[in-house]
C-alpha positions in Angstrom: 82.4 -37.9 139.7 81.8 -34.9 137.4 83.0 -35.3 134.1 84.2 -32.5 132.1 84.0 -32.0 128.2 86.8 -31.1 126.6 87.5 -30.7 122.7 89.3 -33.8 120.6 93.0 -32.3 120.5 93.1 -31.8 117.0 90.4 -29.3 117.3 92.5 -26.9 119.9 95.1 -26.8 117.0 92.8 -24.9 114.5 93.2 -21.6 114.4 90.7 -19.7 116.4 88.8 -17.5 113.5 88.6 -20.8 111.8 86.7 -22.8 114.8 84.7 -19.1 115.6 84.2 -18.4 111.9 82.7 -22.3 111.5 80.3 -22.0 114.9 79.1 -19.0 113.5 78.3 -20.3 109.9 76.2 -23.2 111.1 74.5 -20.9 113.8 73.3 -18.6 110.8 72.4 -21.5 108.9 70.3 -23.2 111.2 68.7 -19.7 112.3 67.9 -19.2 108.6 66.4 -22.6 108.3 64.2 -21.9 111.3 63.0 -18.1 110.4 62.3 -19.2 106.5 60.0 -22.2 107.4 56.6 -19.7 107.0 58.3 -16.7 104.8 55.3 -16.9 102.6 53.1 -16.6 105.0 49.9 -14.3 104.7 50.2 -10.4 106.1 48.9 -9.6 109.5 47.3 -6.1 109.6 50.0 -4.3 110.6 52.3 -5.9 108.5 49.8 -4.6 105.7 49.8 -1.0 106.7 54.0 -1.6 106.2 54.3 -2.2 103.2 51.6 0.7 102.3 53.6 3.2 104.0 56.7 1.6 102.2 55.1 2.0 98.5 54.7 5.8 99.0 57.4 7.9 97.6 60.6 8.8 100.1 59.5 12.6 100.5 56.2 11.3 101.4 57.1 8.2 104.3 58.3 10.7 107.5 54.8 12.9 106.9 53.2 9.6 106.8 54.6 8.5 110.1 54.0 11.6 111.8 51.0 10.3 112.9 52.1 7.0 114.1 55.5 7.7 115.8 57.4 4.7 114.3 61.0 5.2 113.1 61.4 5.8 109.6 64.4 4.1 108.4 63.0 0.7 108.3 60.3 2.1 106.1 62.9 3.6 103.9 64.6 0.6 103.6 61.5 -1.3 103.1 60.5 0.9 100.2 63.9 0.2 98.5 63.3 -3.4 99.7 60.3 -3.5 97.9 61.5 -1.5 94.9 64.3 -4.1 93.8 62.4 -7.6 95.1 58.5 -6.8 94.7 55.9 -6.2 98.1 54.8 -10.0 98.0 54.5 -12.0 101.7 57.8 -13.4 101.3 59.8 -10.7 99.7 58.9 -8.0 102.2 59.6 -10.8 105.6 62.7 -11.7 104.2 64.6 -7.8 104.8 63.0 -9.1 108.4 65.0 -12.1 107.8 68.3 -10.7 106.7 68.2 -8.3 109.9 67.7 -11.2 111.8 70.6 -13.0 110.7 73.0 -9.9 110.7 72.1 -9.6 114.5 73.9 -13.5 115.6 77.5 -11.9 114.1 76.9 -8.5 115.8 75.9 -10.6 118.9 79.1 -12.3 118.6 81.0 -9.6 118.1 79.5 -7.5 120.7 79.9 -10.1 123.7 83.2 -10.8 122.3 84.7 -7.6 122.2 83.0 -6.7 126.1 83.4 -10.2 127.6 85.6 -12.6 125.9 85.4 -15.5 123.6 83.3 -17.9 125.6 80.8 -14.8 126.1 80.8 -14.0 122.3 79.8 -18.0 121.5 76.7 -18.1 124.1 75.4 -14.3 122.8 75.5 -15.5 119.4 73.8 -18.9 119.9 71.1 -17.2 122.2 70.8 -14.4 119.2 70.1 -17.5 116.7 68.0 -19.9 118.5 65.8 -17.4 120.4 62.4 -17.9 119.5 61.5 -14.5 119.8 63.9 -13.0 117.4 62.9 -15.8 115.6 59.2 -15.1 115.4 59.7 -11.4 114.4 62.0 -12.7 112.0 59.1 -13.6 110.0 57.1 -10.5 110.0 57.3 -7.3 108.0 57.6 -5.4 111.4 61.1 -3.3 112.6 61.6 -5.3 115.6 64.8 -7.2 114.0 66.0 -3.7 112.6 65.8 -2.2 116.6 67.0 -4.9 117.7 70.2 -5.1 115.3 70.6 -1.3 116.3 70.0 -1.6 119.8 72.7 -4.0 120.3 74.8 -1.9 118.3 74.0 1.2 120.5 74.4 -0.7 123.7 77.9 -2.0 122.6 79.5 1.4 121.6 77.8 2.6 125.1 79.5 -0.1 127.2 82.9 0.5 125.2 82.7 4.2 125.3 81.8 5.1 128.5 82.2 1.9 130.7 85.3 0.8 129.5 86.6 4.4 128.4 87.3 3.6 125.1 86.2 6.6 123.1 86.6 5.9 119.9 83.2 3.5 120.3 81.4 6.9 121.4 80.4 7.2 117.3 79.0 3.5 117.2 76.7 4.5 120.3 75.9 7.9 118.7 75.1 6.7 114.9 73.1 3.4 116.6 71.2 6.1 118.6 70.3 8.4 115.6 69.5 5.5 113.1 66.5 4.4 115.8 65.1 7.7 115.9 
């Protein structure tokens, strides 16, 4: 016989921002423990070149990039980043960090708001534990930043135009123009 779990009976009577709102709160906090383990760690080359681009002035960061292609508002954040906490190892990985962690909520929102509760809970515990987001979490790179973005941009695309409701069309178009 297959046995089923099913919650204790007082936990059904909690309301349900309270039981989402607590799942969410220990999946961020055990996703922060696991991408601040090697915050100090040393710069990779690219990581390097970052923060260089970052220390320029704001008029000077999109001729910089020119050259490389990358998308300039993580560097622009990064320079303000930089500004207010200092360009050390761990203050520059920790924006990386705090995008990281921003992206398990939007996660949850986003499969929540297309698919339903269940589907909200599994996108945000697959946004915390994966060990790829997790990784990049701990570089001064702006894969979290895309990624946060990206899961914006394909939320407001799935709402506006899949599920015709239009008023996510300026979600999909603002996610869109913040990547470029």
């Amino acid at each position: 016989p297959v046995r089923y779990f099913h919650a204790p009976r007082w936990f059904d009577r909690l309301p349900r921002w309270l039981t989402a709102g607590g799942i969410l709160v220990l999946l961020v906090a055990v996703s922060a423990y696991m991408r601040t383990r090697t915050l100090s760690g040393q710069f990779w080359f690219n990581e390097a070149i970052a923060t260089g681009i970052a220390s320029h002035p704001l008029s000077e960061i999109p001729g910089i990039l020119r050259q490389s292609g990358s998308s300039p508002l993580y560097y622009v954040l990064l320079h303000f980043w930089t500004g207010a906490l200092g360009s050390s190892e761990s203050a520059t990985h920790a924006l990386s960090v705090l995008l990281g962690l921003l992206s398990i909520p939007a996660a949850m929102w986003a499969g929540w708001s297309l698919f339903g509760r269940r589907a909200g809970m599994f996108a945000a515990v697959m946004f915390a534990l994966n060990s790829y987001l997790t990784r990049y979490a701990q570089e001064t790179q702006l894969y979290e930043l895309m990624v946060l973005l990206g899961l914006f941009a394909t939320t407001g695309f799935l709402h506006g135009f899949v599920y015709r409701r239009r008023r996510f069309l300026f979600l999909f178009a603002a996610a869109l123009a913040l990547m470029l």
